[in-house]
N, C-alpha and C positions, 0 to 999 in steps of 0.2 A: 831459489832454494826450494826444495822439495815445502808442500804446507806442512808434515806435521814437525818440522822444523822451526818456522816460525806462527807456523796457523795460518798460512796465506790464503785470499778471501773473497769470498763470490758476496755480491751486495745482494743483502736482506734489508733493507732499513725498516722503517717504519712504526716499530712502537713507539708512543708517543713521549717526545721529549722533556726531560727534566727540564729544570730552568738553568742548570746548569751544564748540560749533561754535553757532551762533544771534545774531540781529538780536533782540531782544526790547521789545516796545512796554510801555510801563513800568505798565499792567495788567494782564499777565501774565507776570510777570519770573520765572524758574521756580525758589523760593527753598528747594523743599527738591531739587532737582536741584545746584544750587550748594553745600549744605550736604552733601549724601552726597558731593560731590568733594571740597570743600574744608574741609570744618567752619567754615563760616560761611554764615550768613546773614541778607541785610540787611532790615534790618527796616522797617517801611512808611513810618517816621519818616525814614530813611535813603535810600533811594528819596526820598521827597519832597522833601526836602531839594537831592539830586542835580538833581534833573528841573526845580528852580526856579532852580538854580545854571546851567543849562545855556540855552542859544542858538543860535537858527538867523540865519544870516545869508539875507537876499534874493539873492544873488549866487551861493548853489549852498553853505555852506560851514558849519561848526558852531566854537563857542566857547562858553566859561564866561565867567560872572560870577567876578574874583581878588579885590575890594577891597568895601568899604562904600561905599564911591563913586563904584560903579559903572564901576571897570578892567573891562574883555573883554579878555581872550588868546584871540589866533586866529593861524592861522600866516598868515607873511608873502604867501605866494600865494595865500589869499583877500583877504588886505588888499590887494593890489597891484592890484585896478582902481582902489580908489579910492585908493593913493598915485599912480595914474598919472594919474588927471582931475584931482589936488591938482601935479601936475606942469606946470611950463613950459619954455618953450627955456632960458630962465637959472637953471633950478631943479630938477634930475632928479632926485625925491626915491627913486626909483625906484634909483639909481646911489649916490647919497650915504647914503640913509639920513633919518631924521630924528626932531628930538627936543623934544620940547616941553618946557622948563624950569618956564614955570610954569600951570596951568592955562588962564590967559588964551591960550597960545601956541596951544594944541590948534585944531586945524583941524576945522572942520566937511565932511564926506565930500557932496556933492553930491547923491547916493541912495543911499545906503544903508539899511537896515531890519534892525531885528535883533527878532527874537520869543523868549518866552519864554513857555515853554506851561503855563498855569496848570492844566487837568483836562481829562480826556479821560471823554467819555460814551459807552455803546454808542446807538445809535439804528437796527440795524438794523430793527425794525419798523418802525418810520417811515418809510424809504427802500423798502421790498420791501410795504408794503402792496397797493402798485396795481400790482405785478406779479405775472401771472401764469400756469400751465405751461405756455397754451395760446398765448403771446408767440412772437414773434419775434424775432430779435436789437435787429432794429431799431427795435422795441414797447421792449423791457426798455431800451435804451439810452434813448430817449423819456423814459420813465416815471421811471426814479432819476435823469437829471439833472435833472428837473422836480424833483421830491425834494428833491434834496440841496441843489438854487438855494435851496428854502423853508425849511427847515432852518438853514441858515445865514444866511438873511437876518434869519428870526427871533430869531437867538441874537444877532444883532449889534446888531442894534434892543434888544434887553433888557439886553446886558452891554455894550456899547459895544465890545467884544473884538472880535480876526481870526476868523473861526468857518471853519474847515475840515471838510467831513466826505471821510473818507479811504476808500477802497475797501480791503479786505483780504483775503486768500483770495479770489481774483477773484470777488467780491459777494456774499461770501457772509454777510462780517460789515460792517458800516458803525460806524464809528465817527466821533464828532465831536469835534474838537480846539478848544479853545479858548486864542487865545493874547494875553500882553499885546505891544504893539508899541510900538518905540522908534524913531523915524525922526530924531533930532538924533544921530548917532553922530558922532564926531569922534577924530581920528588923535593916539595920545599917542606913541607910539614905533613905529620900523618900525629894522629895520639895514640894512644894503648888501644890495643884491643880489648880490655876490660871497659873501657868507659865508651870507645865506638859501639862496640857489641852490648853494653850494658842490659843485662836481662839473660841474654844467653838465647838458645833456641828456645825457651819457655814463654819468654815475652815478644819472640819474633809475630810480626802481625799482629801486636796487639794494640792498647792503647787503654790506660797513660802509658809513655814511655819516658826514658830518659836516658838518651842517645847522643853524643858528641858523635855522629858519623860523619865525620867530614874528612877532607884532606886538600894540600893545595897541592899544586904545581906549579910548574913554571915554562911556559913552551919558546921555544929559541927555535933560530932562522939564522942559519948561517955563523953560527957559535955566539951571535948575541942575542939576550932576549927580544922576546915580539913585541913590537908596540903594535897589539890589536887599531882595527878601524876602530871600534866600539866598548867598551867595556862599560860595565853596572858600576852605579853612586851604591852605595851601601847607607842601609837604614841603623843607624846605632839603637833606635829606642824599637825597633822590631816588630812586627807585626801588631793589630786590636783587634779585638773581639769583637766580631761582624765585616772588619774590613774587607773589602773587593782585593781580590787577588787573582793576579795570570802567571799561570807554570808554561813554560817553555822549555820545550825538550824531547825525549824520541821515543816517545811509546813504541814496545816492541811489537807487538802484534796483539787484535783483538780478535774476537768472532762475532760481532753482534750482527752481522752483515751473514751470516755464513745459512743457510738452507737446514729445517727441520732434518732431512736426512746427513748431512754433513756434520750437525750436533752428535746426531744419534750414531752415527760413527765414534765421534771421539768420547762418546759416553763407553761404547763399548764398541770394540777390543780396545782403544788404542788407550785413552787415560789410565787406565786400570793395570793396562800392559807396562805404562810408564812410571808409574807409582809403583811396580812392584818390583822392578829391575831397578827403579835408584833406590828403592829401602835395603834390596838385597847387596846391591854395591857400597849401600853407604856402613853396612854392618860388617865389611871386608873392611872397609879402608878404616873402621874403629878400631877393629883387632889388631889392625897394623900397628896404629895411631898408639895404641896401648902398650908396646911394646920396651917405648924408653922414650925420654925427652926429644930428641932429636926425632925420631919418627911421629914422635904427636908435631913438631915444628913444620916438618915437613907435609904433611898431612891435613892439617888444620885449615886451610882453606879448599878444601875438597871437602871438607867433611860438611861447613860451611855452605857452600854453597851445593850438596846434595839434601841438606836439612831444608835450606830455602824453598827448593823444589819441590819438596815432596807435601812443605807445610801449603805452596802454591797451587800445587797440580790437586792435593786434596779438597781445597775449598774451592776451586772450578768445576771439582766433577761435585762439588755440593751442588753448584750452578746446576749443574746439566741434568742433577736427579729430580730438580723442583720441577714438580708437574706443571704449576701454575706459569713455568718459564714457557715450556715446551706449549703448554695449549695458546701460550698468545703468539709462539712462533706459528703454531698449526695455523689460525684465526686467521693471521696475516694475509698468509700464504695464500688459502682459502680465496680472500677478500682482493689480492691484486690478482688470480687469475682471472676472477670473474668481472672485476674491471679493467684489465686489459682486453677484452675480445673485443672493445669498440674502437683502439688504436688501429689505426691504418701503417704500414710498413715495416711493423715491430712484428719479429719473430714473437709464435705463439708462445705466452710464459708458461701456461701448462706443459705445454714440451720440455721447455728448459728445462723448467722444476724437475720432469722426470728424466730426462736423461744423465741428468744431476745425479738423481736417487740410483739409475740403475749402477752409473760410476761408482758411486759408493757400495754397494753390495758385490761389484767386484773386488775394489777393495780391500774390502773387510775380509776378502778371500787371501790377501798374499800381503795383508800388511803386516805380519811381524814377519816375513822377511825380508821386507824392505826396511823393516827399525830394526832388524842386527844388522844385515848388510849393508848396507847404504849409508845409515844414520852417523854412525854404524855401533847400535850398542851391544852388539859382539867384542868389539876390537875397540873398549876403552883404551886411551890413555893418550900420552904425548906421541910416544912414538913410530907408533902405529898411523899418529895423524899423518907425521911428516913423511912416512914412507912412503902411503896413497899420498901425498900432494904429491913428492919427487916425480912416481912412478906417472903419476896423469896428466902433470906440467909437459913431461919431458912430451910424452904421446901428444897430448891436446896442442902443442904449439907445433906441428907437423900439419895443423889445417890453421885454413883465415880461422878471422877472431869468430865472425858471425858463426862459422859452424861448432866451435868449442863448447863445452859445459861450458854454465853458463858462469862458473866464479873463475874461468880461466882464459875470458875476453881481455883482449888488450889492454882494455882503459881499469882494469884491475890487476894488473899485473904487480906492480909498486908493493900496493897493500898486501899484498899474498906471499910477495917476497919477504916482505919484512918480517912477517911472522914465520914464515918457513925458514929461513939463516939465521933467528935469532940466536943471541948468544946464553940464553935466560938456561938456567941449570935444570937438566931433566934427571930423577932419580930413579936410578934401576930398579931397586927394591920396589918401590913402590907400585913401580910400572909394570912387574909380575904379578904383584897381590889384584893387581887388576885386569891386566891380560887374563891369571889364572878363573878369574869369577866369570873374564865374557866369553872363556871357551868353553864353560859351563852350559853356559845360558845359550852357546850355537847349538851346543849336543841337546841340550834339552829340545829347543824349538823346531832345528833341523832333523832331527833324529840319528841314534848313533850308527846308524848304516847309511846317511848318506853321501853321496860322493865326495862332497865339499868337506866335510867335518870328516873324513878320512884321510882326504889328503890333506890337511890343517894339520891334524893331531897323530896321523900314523898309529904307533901302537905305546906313542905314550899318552900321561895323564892329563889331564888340561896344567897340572902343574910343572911338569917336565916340559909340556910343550911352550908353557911361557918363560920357563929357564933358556930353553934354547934358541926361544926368538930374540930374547933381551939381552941373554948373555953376548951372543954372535953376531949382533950388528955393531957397526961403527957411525950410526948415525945420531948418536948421542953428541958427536963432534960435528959442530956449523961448519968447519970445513970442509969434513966431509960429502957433506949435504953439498957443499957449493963445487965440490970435485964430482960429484956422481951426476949433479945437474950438468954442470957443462958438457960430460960425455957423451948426454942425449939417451934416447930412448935403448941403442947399442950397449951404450953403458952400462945402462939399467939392468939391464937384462944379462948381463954378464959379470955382475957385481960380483956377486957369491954372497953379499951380504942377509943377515935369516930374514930381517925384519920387512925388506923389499922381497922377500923370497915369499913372503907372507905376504902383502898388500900384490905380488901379482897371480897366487893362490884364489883371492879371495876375488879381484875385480872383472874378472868376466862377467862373474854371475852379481856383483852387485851395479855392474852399468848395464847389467838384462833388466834387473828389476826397476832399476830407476828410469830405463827407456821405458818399462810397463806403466808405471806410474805416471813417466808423462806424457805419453799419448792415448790411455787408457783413461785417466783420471784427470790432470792439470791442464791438458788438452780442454778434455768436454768442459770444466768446471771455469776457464778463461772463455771459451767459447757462448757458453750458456747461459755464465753470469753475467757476460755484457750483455745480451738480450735483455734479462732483466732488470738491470739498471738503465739498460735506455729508457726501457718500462718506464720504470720509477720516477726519472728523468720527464718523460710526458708525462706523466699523471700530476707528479706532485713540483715540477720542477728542479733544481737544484740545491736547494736551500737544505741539504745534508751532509755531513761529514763522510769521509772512508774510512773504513777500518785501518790500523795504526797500521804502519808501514819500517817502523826504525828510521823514518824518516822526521824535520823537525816540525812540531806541532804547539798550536796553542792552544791550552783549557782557563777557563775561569769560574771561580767562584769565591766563597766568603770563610772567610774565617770561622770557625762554627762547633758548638759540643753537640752531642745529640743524648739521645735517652736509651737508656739498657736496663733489661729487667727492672725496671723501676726507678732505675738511681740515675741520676744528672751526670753524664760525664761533661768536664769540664773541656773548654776550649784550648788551652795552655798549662803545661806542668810547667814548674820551677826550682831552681837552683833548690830551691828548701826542699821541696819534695824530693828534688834527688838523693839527699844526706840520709830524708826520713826514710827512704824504701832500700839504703844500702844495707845491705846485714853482717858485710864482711865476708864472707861467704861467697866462692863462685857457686849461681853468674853474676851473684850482686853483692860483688867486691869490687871497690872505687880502689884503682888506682893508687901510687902512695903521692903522685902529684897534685891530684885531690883531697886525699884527705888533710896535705900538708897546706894545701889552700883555704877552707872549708872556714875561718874566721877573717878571708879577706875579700869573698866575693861577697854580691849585692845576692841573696835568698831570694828578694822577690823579682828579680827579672826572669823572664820566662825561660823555659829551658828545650823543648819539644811543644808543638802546639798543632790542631786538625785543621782541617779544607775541605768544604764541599769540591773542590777540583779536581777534574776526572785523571789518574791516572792509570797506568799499569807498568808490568816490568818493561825498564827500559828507560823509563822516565827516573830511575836512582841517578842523584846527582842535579838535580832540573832546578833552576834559581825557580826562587816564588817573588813573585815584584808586586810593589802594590801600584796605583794609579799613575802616580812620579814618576815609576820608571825603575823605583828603589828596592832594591834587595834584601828583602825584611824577610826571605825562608830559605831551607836548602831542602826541598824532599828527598826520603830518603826510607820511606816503608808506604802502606796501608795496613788499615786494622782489618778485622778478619773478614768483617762485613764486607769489604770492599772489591775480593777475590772473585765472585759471581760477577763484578763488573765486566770480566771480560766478554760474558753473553748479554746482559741487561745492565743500565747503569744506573744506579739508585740514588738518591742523595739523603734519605732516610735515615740512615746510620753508616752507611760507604764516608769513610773519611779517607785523606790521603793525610800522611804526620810528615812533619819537617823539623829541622835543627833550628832554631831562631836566630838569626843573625844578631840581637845583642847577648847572646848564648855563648858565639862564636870568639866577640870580641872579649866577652870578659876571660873566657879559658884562654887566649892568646896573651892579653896582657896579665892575667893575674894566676892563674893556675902555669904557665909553660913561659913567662919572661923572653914571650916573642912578639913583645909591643911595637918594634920594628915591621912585621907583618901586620899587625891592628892597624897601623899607622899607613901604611902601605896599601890596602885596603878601604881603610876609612880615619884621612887624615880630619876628624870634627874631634870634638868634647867626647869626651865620657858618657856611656848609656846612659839614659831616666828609665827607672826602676818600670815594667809594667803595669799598667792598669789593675788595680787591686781588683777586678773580676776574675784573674787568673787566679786557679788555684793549683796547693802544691802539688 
C-alpha cells in the first residue's frame, strides 16, 4: 500500500531506548531484555500460546480469543462498523446496545474477517534474490513485488492459509506471515454507545476515562462455533498498580524509523493537507448528521471515526513540529553516516540518506495529487470504492498474480471479495453529501480547467455531479457487483453504469501517479532504506524492533499514573468515579442500564486504568495479560501525550488506557443480566474489589 496510507517505513532506529519502549514481532520478542527489567521471562510456550490467542480484525482493529467457543473481545469501536451494517431505521444497535441471549440470537457481521496468525517464516532470500546493487528503485520495487506475489501464492496453494509476506526494516528482512482466517464472525454483545463512548469526542485521548469499549463476538467455522487452538484465562480481580503487563496486537503503522527528510515531508504538505480535508469532510457529514434522526443514525460512525482522526493526526503533527524531536533525528543521522564509512560492503549511507531526501522533494511536488487521486480523497465514500475495485479486479486479473497491484495478488483475493459483495447497506444520501465535498476538493487542488475535473464534472456542479453518479449506478446491489464482475473487464466497460463511468474517468491518471510514486519514491525509499538498516544491522547489531506493520506484535510495560501539571494522575478510575463525573448530559450521560445498576455494582473495582505499554492505532481491541498469561486489560485509546509516540516513544507521561477486565465482568453480570457470558468467559468467583490505590 502506497506509505502515506499506512506511513510505510525506511529504518531510522536509534534514539535511545525507553525501558519500555518497542512493537516487537513475536520472533524476536527481546526475552532476556524483559527479564533484566523485570525478572521474568516468557517462555516460548508462553508466547505461543499468546500469539494463537490473539486476532487481527479486516477492519484496522486487534482482539483475543476469551472462551473455548470461540468468544473475541474487541472494543466496541472496531465492532461498530459492523454493529452499524447490523443496524436499521427501527433498530440502532449502535444507540441501544445489544445482546444475544442465546447462541441462535448472534448476528452474523456481513464482512468481517478475523485472522489468526499461526507462524511466521523469515524468507528474505527469496524476495532479495533478483535484486540487485546495480537496481533502480524502480528495478528493486519491480523485482520484490514479483516476489512476494510468488511466495505467497505458493504458501496459499500448500496450506490453504492467508500468506502475507511483510516488508520490515524497509526491505531489508521479509518475512512471511501465515494466518488461519474466520470469515462467519457474528455479534454476541456490544453496550450503548453512551457508555462505550462515554466522554464523547471531548475526552477522546484523554485520561481518566471511563469507557465500557468493548464488544464480543463469536467466530464460527463451518456453521458451528470455533474451538480456538488457544484462547485467554480471564483475571476476575484485574489488573495492580505497578503490575508487569504485555499487549499483543497490530499496531498499524509508526514512523520512528522513517529519515529527517521523510518526517519533514509529512510535517508539510501532507499532515496538514490531511487534517484539513477530514475537518472539512467531517463538517459535511454533521450537516447531513443534523438533518433528522435517521441521518444522525446513519452518519454517526463517520462522524466518529473522522473526530478520531483529526484528534490523531493533530497530536502527531504536534510530534513532528517539536524541534527538540527533529534535532535528535538530525544528530542521528549526522552520527551513522560518519560511522558507517568504516563498514566494508555496505552501500554508502550518505547516499541513501540522500537519495531518500531528493525522493521526497519530488514528492512533495505531486503529492496532493496522488492523495485525491489514488488515496483517493477526491472520491470519498462506499461507492466509489467498490466501483475502482470492480473496474481493477476485472483488468488486474487479465496478468499473473506477481505483475498485479499489489492488493490484487492471488493469495488476497478471498479478502477483497468479501468486502467488495458484501451485503452491508450503503446510503445514497449520504454517499452525495460526500461525493459532493470531494468534487470540491479535485476542482479546488486540480484546478477548474483541468482535463480530468472536466470530464468528471462537465458543466454541472459538484452537486449535480454527485446526483448523477449516485443516482445512476446499480451497484448499491451485491448482485450487481457480482453480475458486472463475472463479465470481465468487456463488461465493465459497457456497463452504462455512472459510478464505473466515473472510477474509469478517473483511473488512468490515478494508476500514472501511483506508478510515479512507486518507482519515483517507494522504489528509492525500499531500495535505500535497506542499505541503511544493513548499516544499523553492522554497527549496532539486531537487537531492535521495525516500525509497526499491522502485523502481530508484542509491547510490555507496568501499570502506572504519571504527573500533569502538578497533580498525580492516578493509575486506575472506578465504578465510583464513573457515577461521580456523569452529569446526565451528553456525552456524560450513562446509559438507563446504568443508572438502573448504580446500587448493585462494587464502586471500588476499577473501571479504565494506564500502561507504560507502547501502543498505537491498530492496537484498539489488544488483550493486556499479566505474567499468567491472564487477561486483566482490553486497550482501547491513549492519552494525548502518547500520539507523538508515533515518532519518538516516551514513557514519561505516554500512557496507553484499557477497560479492566473485572470492569467487564461486573457490567455483564450486573449492569446487562448476561452472567451466561461472565460465566463463559470467566467461569471463577466474583471479582475482589481493587487495591484501594486506585482512585475514582
Amino acid at each position: 500500500m502506497p506509505r502515506l496510507l499506512l506511513l510505510s517505513l525506511v529504518v531510522l532506529a536509534a534514539i535511545p531506548a525507553s525501558a519500555d519502549e518497542g512493537m516487537w514481532t513475536f520472533n524476536s520478542v527481546p526475552k532476556k531484555r524483559i527479564e533484566q527489567t523485570y525478572g521474568f521471562s516468557p517462555s516460548d510456550e508462553w508466547l505461543r500460546h499468546l500469539q494463537r490467542a490473539s486476532v487481527r480484525f479486516n477492519n484496522g482493529g486487534s482482539g483475543s480469543f476469551v472462551s473455548a467457543d470461540g468468544l473475541v473481545l474487541t472494543n466496541h469501536h472496531v465492532a461498530s462498523d459492523c454493529i452499524q451494517k447490523l443496524s436499521k431505521q427501527s433498530q440502532d444497535l449502535i444507540q441501544a446496545g445489544f445482546l444475544a441471549k442465546t447462541r441462535q440470537e448472534e448476528i452474523a457481521c456481513p464482512d468481517l474477517e478475523v485472522n489468526v496468525l499461526e507462524s511466521i517464516e523469515t524468507v528474505t532470500d527469496r524476495i532479495t534474490a533478483a535484486v540487485t546493487a546495480q537496481m533502480t528503485g524502480a528495478e528493486v520495487f519491480k523485482a520484490q513485488r514479483e516476489a512476494m506475489a510468488k511466495v505467497e501464492q505458493q504458501c496459499a496453494e500448500e496450506t490453504g492459509l492467508r500468506c502475507d509476506v511483510v516488508s520490515l526494516y524497509a526491505g531489508a528482512v521479509f518475512d512471511l506471515y501465515r494466518y488461519q482466517r474466520y470469515t462467519d464472525v457474528r455479534l454476541a454483545f456490544a453496550p450503548e454507545f453512551d457508555i462505550a463512548f462515554f466522554g464523547g469526542d471531548p475526552e477522546n485521548f484523554t485520561y481518566p476515562r471511563y469507557d465500557l469499549d468493548m464488544a464480543l463476538f463469536r467466530a464460527y467455522d463451518g456453521g458451528a462455533p470455533v474451538h480456538p487452538k488457544d484462547h485467554l484465562s480471564w483475571s476476575d480481580a484485574g489488573p495492580m498498580d505497578g503490575e508487569l503487563l504485555f499487549v499483543s496486537g497490530h499496531p498499524g503503522s509508526t514512523s520512528r524509523r522513517l529519515t529527517v527528510a521523510q518526517l519533514e515531508l509529512l510535517r508539510s504538505p501532507a499532515m496538514p493537507f490531511q487534517i484539513s480535508v477530514a475537518k472539512e469532510l467531517l463538517a459535511r457529514i454533521k450537516a447531513y448528521s443534523a438533518k433528522g434522526k435517521e441521518q444522525h443514525r446513519i452518519a454517526q460512525k463517520d462522524i466518529f471515526g473522522l473526530e478520531n482522526r483529526l484528534k490523531a493526526r493533530t497530536g502527531m503533527l504536534s510530534g513532528l513540529e517539536d524541534p527538540a524531536l527533529m534535532k535528535k533525528k538530525r544528530q542521528w543521522e549526522e552520527d551513522l553516516k560518519r560511522r558507517s564509512q568504516t563498514l566494508p560492503d555496505v552501500t554508502h549511507v550518505a547516499e541513501a540518506f540522500e537519495e531518500i531526501a531528493q525522493a521526497q522533494k519530488a514528492f512533495a511536488g505531486f503529492y496532493k495529487r496522488f492523495a485525491v487521486l489514488e488515496q483517493p480523497l477526491a472520491f470519498p465514500g462506499q461507492l466509489f470504492s467498490v466501483a475502482r475495485t470492480l473496474l481493477r479486479r476485472t483488468e488486474e486479473l487479465t496478468k499473473p498474480s506477481e505483475e498485479r497491484l499489489r492488493e490484487y495478488r492471488e493469495s488476497n483475493l478471498r479478502s477483497l471479495d468479501q468486502a467488495l459483495f458484501s451485503p452491508a447497506p450503503i446510503y445514497p444520501d449520504l454517499e452525495i453529501e460526500k461525493l459532493t465535498y470531494g468534487f470540491e476538493l479535485l476542482r479546488k487542488e486540480l484546478g477548474a480547467e483541468n482535463a480530468l475535473v472536466k470530464s468528471v464534472l462537465g458543466k454541472r456542479s459538484a452537486r449535480q455531479a454527485a446526483e448523477y453518479y449516485v443516482r445512476g449506478t446499480k451497484l448499491i446491489d451485491p448482485e450487481m457487483r457480482k453480475t458486472r464482475n463475472a463479465q470481465g473487464v468487456e463488461g465493465v466497460a459497457k456497463s452504462g453504469d455512472t459510478m464505473l463511468e466515473l472510477a474509469r474517468l478517473v483511473d488512468p491518471e490515478a494508476r500514472a501517479v501511483r506508478k510515479r510514486y512507486e518507482e519515483e519514491v517507494d522504489g528509492v525509499e525500499k531500495k535505500d532504506g535497506a542499505a541503511i538498516s544493513r548499516a544499523i544491522f553492522a554497527l549496532e547489531g539486531r537487537e531492535s524492533y521495525p516500525d509497526a506493520t499491522f502485523t502481530l506484535r508484542l509491547s510490555f510495560g507496568v501499570a502506572k499514573g504519571y504527573r500533569e501539571g502538578g497533580k498525580e494522575i492516578p493509575w486506575a478510575t472506578t465504578f465510583a468515579g464513573l457515577y461521580q463525573h456523569a452529569t446526565g448530559k451528553p456525552p456524560l450521560k450513562l446509559p438507563e442500564s446504568f443508572v438502573s445498576a448504580k446500587d448493585k455494582v462494587d464502586g471500588a473495582l476499577s473501571f479504565n486504568f494506564v500502561s507504560t505499554d507502547d501502543i498505537i492505532g491498530g492496537n484498539s481491541g489488544s488483550p493486556a495479560v499479566n505474567k499468567a498469561g491472564e487477561l486483566v486489560g482490553l486497550i482501547f485509546d491513549g492519552n494525548l501525550q502518547s500520539l507523538p509516540n508515533a515518532y519518538v516513544y516516551s514513557e514519561e507521561r505516554a500512557r496507553a488506557v484499557s477497560v479492566s477486565s473485572c470492569a467487564i465482568l461486573e457490567a455483564l453480570r450486573k449492569v446487562y443480566g448476561a452472567a451466561f457470558l461472565a460465566e463463559e468467559i470467566s467461569p471463577k468467583t466474583p471479582p475482589a474489589a481493587t487495591p484501594a490505590s486506585a482512585a475514582p
